[in-house]
Backbone as CSV, one residue per row, in Angstrom:
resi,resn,N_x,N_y,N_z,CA_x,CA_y,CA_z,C_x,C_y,C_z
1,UNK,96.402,145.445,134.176,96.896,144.070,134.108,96.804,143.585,132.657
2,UNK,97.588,142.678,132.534,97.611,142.654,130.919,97.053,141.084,130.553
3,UNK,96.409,141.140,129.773,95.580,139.835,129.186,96.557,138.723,129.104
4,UNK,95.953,137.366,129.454,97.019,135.884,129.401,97.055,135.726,127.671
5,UNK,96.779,136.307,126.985,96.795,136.200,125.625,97.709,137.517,124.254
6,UNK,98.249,138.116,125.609,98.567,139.945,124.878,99.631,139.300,124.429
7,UNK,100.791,138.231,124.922,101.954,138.122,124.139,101.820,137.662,123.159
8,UNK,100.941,135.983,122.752,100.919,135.411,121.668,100.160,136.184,120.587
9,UNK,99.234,137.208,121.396,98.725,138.157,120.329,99.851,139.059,119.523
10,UNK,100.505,139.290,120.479,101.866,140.669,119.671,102.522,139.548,118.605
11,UNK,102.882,138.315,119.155,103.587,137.558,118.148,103.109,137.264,116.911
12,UNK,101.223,136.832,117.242,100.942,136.432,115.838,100.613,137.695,114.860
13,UNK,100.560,138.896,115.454,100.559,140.324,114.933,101.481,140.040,114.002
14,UNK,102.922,139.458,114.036,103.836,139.837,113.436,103.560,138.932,111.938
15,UNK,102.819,137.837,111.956,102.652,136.954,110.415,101.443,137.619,109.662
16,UNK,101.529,137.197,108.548,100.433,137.623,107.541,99.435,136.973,107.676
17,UNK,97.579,137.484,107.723,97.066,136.633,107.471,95.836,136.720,106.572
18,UNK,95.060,136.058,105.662,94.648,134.837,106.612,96.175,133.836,106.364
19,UNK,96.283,132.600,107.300,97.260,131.841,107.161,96.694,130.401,107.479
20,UNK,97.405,129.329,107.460,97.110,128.034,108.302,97.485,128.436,109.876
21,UNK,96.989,127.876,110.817,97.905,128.135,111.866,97.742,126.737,112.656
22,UNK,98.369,126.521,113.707,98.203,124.693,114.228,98.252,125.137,115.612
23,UNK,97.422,124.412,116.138,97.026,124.724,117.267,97.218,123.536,117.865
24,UNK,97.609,123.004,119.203,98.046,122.154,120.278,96.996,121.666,121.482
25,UNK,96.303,121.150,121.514,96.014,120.832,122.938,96.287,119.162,123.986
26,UNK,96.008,119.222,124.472,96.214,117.951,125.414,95.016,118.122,126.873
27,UNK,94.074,117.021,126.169,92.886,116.990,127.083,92.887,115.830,128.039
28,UNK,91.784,115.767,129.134,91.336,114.391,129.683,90.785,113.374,128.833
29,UNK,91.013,112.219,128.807,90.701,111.344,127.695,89.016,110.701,127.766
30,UNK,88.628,111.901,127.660,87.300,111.673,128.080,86.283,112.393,126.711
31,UNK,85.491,111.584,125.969,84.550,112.070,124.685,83.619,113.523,125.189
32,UNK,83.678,113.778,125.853,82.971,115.218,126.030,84.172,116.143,125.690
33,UNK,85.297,116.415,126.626,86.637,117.266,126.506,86.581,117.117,124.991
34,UNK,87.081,115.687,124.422,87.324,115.641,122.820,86.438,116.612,122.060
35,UNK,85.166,116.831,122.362,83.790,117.206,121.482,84.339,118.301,121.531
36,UNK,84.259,118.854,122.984,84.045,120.143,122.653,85.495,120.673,122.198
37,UNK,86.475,120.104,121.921,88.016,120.821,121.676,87.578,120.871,119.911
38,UNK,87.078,119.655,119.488,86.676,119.585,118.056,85.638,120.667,117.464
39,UNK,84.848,121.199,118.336,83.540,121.897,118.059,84.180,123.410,117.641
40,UNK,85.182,123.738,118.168,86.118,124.958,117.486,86.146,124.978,116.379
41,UNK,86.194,124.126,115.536,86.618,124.192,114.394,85.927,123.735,113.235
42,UNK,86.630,124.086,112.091,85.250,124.178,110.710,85.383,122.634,110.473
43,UNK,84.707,122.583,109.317,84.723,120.939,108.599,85.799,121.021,107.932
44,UNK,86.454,121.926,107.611,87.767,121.731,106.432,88.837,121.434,108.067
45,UNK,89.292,121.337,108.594,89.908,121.674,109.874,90.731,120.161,109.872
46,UNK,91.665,120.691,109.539,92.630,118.937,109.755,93.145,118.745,111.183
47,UNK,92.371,117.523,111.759,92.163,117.322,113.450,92.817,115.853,113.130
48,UNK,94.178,115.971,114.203,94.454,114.829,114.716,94.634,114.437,116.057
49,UNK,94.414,113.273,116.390,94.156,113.026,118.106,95.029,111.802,118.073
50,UNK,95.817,111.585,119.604,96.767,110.564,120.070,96.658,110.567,121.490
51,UNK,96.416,109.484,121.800,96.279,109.317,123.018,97.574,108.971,123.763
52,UNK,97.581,109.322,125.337,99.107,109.705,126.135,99.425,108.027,126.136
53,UNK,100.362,107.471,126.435,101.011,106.329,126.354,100.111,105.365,127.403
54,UNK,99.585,106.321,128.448,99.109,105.527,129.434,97.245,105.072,129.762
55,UNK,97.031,106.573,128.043,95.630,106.205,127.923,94.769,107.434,128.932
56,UNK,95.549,108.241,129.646,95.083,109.003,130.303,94.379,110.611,129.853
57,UNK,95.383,111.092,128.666,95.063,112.163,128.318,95.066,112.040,126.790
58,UNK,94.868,112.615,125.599,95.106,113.020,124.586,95.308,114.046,124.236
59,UNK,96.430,114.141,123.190,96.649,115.112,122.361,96.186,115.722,121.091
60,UNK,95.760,116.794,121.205,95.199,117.247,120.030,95.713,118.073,118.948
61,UNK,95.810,118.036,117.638,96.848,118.670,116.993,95.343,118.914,115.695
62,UNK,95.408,120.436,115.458,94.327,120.952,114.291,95.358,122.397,113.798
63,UNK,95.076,122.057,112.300,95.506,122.335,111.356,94.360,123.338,110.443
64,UNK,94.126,124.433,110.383,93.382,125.120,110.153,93.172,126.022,109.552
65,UNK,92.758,127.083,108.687,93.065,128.366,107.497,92.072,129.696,108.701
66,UNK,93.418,130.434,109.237,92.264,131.391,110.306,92.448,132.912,109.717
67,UNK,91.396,133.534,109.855,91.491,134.802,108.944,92.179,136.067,109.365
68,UNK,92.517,135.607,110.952,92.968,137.047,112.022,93.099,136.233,113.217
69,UNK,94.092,137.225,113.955,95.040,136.614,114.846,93.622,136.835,116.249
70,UNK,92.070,137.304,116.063,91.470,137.805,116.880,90.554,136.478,116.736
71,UNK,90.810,135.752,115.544,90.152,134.452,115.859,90.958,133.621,116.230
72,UNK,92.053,133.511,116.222,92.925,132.569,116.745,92.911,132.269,118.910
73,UNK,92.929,133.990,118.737,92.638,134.477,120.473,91.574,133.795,121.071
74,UNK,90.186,134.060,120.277,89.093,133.529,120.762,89.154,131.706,120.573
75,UNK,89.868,131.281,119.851,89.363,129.909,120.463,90.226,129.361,121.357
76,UNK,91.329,130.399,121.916,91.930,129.888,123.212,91.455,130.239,124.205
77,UNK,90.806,131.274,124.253,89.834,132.096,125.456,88.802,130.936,125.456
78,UNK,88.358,130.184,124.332,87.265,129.101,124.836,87.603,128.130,125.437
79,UNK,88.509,127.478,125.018,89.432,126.504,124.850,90.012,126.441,126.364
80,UNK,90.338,127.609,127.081,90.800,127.742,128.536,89.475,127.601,129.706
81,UNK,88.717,127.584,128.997,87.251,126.925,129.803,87.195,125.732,130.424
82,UNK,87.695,124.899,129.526,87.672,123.403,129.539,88.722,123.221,130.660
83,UNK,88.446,122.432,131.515,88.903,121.570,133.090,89.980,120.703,131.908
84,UNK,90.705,121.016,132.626,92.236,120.056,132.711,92.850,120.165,131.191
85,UNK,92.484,121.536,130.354,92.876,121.105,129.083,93.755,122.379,129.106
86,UNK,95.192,121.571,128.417,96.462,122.559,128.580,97.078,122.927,126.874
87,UNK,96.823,124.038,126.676,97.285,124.966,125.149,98.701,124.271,124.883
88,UNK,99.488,124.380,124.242,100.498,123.974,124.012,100.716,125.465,122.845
C-alpha cells in the first residue's frame, strides 16, 4: 500500500533544495490547534493566520526555508494528528 504522502513526495523530489516552501492549513479556531500548527516551525518561519468569515476555523499560511523534501513530509505526518485540521 502506498503512503498518503508518496505523491507529494515524488513531486517535491522534482525541486531543488534547500528551498522556501509554503505550507497551508485550516484549523478549528481554537488556541491549542493554533499552538500546536505553530510549534512546527522555527522562529525565522513567516506564519500568517485568518480567520474563516464566520469565526469558525482559521487559516494558516507559513512560509519557511526547509532543507529536504523528508522534512517537509514529517511535518505533515504531524500535522495529520491534529482533529479537524485539513493540509491544503
Amino acid at each position: 500500500m502506498e503512503g498518503v504522502f508518496d505523491k507529494l513526495k515524488a513531486q517535491l523530489e522534482q525541486e531543488e533544495w534547500p528551498n522556501v516552501y509554503l505550507f497551508k492549513f485550516i484549523v478549528p479556531n481554537d488556541p491549542e490547534h493554533i499552538a500546536r500548527v505553530n510549534s512546527f516551525f522555527g522562529a525565522e518561519a513567516e506564519i500568517q493566520s485568518l480567520p474563516s468569515r464566520n469565526g469558525n476555523f482559521v487559516s494558516i499560511s507559513v512560509k519557511e526555508m526547509m532543507l529536504d523534501v523528508d522534512s517537509i513530509i514529517a511535518i505533515y505526518e504531524e500535522s495529520s494528528k491534529i482533529k479537524g485540521l485539513i493540509a491544503l
